[in-house]
N, C-alpha and C positions, 0 to 999 in steps of 0.2 A: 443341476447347476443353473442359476440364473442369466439369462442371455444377456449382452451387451444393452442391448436395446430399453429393458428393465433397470439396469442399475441406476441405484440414488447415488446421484454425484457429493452430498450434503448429507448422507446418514453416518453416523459415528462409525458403522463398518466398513466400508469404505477408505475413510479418513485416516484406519489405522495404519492400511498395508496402500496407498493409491494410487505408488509408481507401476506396479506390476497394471494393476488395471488400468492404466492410462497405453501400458505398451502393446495390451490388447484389444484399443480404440484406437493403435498406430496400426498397427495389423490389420484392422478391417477397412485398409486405404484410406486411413487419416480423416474420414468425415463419415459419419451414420446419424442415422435419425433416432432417437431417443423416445420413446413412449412417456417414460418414466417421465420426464422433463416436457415432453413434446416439443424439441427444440432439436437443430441440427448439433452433432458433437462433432469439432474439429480438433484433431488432437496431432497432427503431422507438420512439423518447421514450415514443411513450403505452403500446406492449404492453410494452413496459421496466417502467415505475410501475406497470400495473396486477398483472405479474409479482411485483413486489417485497413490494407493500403486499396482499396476496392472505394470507389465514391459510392455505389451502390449500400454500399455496410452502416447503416443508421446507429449513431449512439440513442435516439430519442425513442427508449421504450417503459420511460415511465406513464405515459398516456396507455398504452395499448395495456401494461402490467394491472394499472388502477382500473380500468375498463373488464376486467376482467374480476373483479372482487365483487363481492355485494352487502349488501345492508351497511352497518356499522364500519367493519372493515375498511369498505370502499372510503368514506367519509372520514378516516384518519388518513389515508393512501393518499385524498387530496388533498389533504389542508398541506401533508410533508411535500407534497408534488409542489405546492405552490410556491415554496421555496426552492426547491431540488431543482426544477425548470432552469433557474438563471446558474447553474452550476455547470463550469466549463466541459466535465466528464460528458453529460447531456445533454451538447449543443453540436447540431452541424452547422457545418456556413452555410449563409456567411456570419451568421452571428457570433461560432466558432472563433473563425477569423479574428473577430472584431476584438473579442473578447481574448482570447489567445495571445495578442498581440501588446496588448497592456501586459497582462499578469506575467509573462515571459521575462521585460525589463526587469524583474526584480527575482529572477531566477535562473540568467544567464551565469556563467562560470564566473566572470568578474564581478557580479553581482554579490554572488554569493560568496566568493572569497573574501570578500571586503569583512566578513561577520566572522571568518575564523580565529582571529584573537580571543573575541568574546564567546561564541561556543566553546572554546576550547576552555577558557577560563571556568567555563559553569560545571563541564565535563568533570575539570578536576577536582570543583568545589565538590562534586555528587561523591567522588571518589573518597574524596578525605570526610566525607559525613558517613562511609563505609570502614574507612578507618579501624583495625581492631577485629574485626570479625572475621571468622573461621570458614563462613557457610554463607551461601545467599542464595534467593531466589531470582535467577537474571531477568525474568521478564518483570517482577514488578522493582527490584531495588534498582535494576539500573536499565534495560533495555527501554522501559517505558517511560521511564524518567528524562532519560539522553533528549529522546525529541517533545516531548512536554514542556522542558526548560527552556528549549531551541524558542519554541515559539511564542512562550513568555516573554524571551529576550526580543524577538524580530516584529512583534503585534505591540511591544511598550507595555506587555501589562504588570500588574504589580506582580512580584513572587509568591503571595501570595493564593492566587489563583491556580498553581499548579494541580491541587488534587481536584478543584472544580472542572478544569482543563480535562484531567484524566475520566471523571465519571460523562463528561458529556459525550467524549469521543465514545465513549464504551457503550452507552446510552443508542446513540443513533448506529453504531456498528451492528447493532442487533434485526436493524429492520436495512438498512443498506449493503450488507455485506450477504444475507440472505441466511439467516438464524431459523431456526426452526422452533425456537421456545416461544413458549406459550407467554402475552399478555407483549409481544416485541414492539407491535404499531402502538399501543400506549406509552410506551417505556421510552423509547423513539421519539414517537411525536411529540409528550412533553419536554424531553432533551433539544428540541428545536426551538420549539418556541420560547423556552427559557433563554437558551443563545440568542435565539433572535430579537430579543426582549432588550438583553444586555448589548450586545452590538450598536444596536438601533438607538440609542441612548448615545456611542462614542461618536458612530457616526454623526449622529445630529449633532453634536460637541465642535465636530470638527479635527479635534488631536486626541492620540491616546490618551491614556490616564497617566503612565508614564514618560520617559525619555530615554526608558533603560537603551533600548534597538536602537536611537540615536539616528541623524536625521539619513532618508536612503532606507528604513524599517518598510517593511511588507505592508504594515500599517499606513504609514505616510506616502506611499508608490498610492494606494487603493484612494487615498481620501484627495490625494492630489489630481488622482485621474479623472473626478468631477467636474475640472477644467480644460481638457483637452475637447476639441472638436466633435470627437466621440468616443466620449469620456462616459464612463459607469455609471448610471444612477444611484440615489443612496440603496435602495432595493436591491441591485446587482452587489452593492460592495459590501451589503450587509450578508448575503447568500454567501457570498466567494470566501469570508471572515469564517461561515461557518463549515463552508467546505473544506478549506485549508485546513481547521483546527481539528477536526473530524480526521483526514486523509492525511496529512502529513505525518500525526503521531503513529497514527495505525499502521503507516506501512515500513516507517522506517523501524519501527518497535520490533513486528514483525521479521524484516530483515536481519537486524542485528541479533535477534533472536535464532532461527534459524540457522545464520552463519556461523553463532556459537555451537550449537546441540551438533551440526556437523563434523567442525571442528574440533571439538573438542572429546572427539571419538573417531578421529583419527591419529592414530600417536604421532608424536612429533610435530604435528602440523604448527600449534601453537607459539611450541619452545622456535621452529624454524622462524615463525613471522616476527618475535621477541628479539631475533637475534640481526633479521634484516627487514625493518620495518616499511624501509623503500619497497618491501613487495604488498604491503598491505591492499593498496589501491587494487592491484591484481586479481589480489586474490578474494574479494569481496566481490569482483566481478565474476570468479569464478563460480563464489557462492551462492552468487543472485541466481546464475544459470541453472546449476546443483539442483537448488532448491529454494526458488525467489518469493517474496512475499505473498504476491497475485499470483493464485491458483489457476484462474481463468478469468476473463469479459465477457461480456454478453454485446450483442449485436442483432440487428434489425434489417432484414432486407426490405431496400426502399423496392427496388426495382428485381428482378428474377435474373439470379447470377449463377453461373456455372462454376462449382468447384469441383476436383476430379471431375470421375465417371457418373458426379450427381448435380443434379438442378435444385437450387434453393428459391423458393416461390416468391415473391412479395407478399412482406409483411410475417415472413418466418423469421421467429427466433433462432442464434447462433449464439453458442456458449463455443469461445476459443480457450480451450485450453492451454496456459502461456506456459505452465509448469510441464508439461507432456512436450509441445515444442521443441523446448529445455535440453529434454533428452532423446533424440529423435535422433537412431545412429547414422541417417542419412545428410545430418549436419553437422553433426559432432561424432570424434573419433572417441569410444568408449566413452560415452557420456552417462554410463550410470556411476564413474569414477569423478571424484574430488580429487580433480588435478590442480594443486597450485603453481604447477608448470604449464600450464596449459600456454601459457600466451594470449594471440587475440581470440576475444570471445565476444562473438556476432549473435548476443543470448535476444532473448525478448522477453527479459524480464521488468520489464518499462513499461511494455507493448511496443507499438513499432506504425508509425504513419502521422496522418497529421495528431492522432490523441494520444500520439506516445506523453507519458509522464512529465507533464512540465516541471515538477518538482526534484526530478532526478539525479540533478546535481547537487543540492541541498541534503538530498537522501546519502548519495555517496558521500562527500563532506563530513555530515555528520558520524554515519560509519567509520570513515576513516580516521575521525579523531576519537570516537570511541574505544578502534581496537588496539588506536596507538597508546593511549593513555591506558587503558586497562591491562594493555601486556607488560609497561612501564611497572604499575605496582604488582605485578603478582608472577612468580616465579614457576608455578605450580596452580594447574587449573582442572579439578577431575569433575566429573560427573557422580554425585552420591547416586547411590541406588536405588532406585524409585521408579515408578508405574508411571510412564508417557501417556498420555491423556490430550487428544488430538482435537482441535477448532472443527469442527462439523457445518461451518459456514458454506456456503457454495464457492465466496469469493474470498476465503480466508483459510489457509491451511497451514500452523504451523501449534507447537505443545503450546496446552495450558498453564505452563508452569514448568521451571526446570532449576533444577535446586543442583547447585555449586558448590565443593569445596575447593577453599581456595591456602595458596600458602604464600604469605605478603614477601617480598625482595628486602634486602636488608640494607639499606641506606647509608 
């Protein structure tokens, strides 16, 4: 039997069964050293928070990651670092701060509420372009679609662009998310440069291409903030263009995906949420907990910090496993159960500290008009019978694909 210490966090076996092996990295007191990885594994609610919310705990490990490659490798690793650097995920303060503090404005809850007309409206147009069909595959007709559109609409760009939208994200997921396929740093690296090509062009413009998102767009917040005191340069707003567009589809895709494969393999759950859709918000929290987008973060110790009965060195990597947290019965009551009763749910499925998910309410929003409008047309939602085929990312865990029968409401 292979020891804890050995297992690949990111090999497809793993990926299939992950909860049990995540419960027996809660068991060996919530933090071990990993060979396999050579990185500390924290997999326990509490050594999770204390991980996170630690000023010790470095986002900045793309230097130490590319320092580590050679030849060719290394020399795709920087040119993407060179962008990657000015992206919020990979910034401590105070540049963190700085930067945190702009892109927030336009992702606080009234922020983001202001856009629910218009999501909503696209939501339904995606809806009625499904219109007629029996069968779907949720992550590509509508799970990936839902936040593609989103940010069509909030960046101004034409409609057009949505499947360009779709291959870039998916492009650069391969070498950020932590892929194991072969030729990922080429596939990746030109996905950047191509964004950043296009970007660097609005930027210099000055306004979107479009007016769809309408004045208050994520677009207009980033090109506006060139005039504040310390205000973005075109460089930072070109990166932040391409992290948003990258991260926000990827993870609310993911989300929405997940909460469905959950749900919809538990009986009744669906028809219950159809029937009182005031619980959706709920219960989408509950499913982020269940089984959240982000599998795990990675972290850096700046400084030699003590979690448990172990010392993390300076300059050791920390993989926090947020999905494992998740389920941790010393924070949750039967937490390998999909309770939509549950109530309050204090998950970290965001993360948790200053880099919790700025994008978070944007992500719920979206979710929540997703599941309202999809239980609106469909009366009937099974799961066809098919072979689950699991993301092998380190930072991604959710099926490749999940094929739908559905039975439309009668009008």
């Amino acid at each position: 039997m292979i020891e804890l210490t050995d297992i690949h966090l990111n090999s497809p076996e793993t990926s299939k069964n992950v909860f049990p092996i995540y419960e027996k990295f809660r068991d060996a007191d919530g933090i071990i050293w990993s060979r396999k990885h050579k990185a500390w594994i924290v997999s326990s609610f509490a050594h999770a928070r204390k991980v996170l919310n630690n000023p010790s705990s470095s986002v900045q490990k793309l230097a130490p990651f590319t320092a580590n490659l050679d030849g060719d490798l290394r020399g795709k690793a920087e040119k993407m670092q060179q962008i990657m650097s000015h992206w919020l995920p990979f910034m401590d303060p105070p540049s963190h701060t700085r930067m945190r503090n702009i892109l927030q404005v336009g992702f606080m809850p009234r922020a983001v509420a202001f856009h629910e007309t218009a999501l909503r409206a696209a939501t339904v147009e995606l809806l009625d372009e499904l219109a007629g069909r029996d069968q779907i595959e949720f992550l590509e007709d509508f799970a990936s679609e839902v936040p593609a559109r989103a940010i069509v609409y909030l960046y101004g760009l034409p409609a057009d662009q949505i499947p360009r939208i779709k291959r870039w994200a998916d492009g650069i997921a391969e070498f950020v998310l932590g892929s194991a396929k072969p030729g990922r740093y080429d596939k990746s690296l030109a996905m950047m440069q191509e964004m950043h090509s296009y970007f660097s062009e609005i930027v210099e413009a000055g306004v979107p291409p479009v007016r769809a998102g309408g004045a208050g767009s994520l677009m207009d917040l980033l090109l506006e903030s060139r005039e504040l005191p310390d205000g973005l340069t075109d460089e930072e707003i070109v990166s932040t263009l391409i992290l948003i567009l990258f991260a926000a589809p990827e993870t609310t895709a993911n989300m929405l995906l997940n909460a469905m494969f959950n749900l919809v393999g538990q009986p009744g759950a669906l028809e219950a949420l159809a029937a009182r859709p005031e619980d959706i918000p709920a219960a989408i929290e509950e499913a982020v907990r269940f089984d959240g987008p982000v599998p795990a973060v990675v972290r850096v110790a700046k400084e030699t910090m003590n979690i448990g009965q172990e010392t993390i060195s300076k300059g050791e990597r920390i993989f926090i496993l947020l999905k494992s947290a998740n389920r941790d019965s010393l924070a949750f009551d039967r937490p390998d159960e999909l309770d939509l009763d549950r109530g309050r749910c204090p998950h970290m499925g965001f993360g948790s500290g200053i880099h919790m998910c700025v994008g978070a309410h944007l992500a719920r929003l979206e979710a929540r008009i997703a599941f309202e409008e999809f239980l609106k047309r469909y009366s009937g939602v099974e799961m066809v019978e098919q072979e689950i085929v699991w993301r092998d990312e380190l930072l991604a865990h959710s099926p490749k694909a999940l094929q739908l029968k559905l039975v439309a409401r009668d009008f």
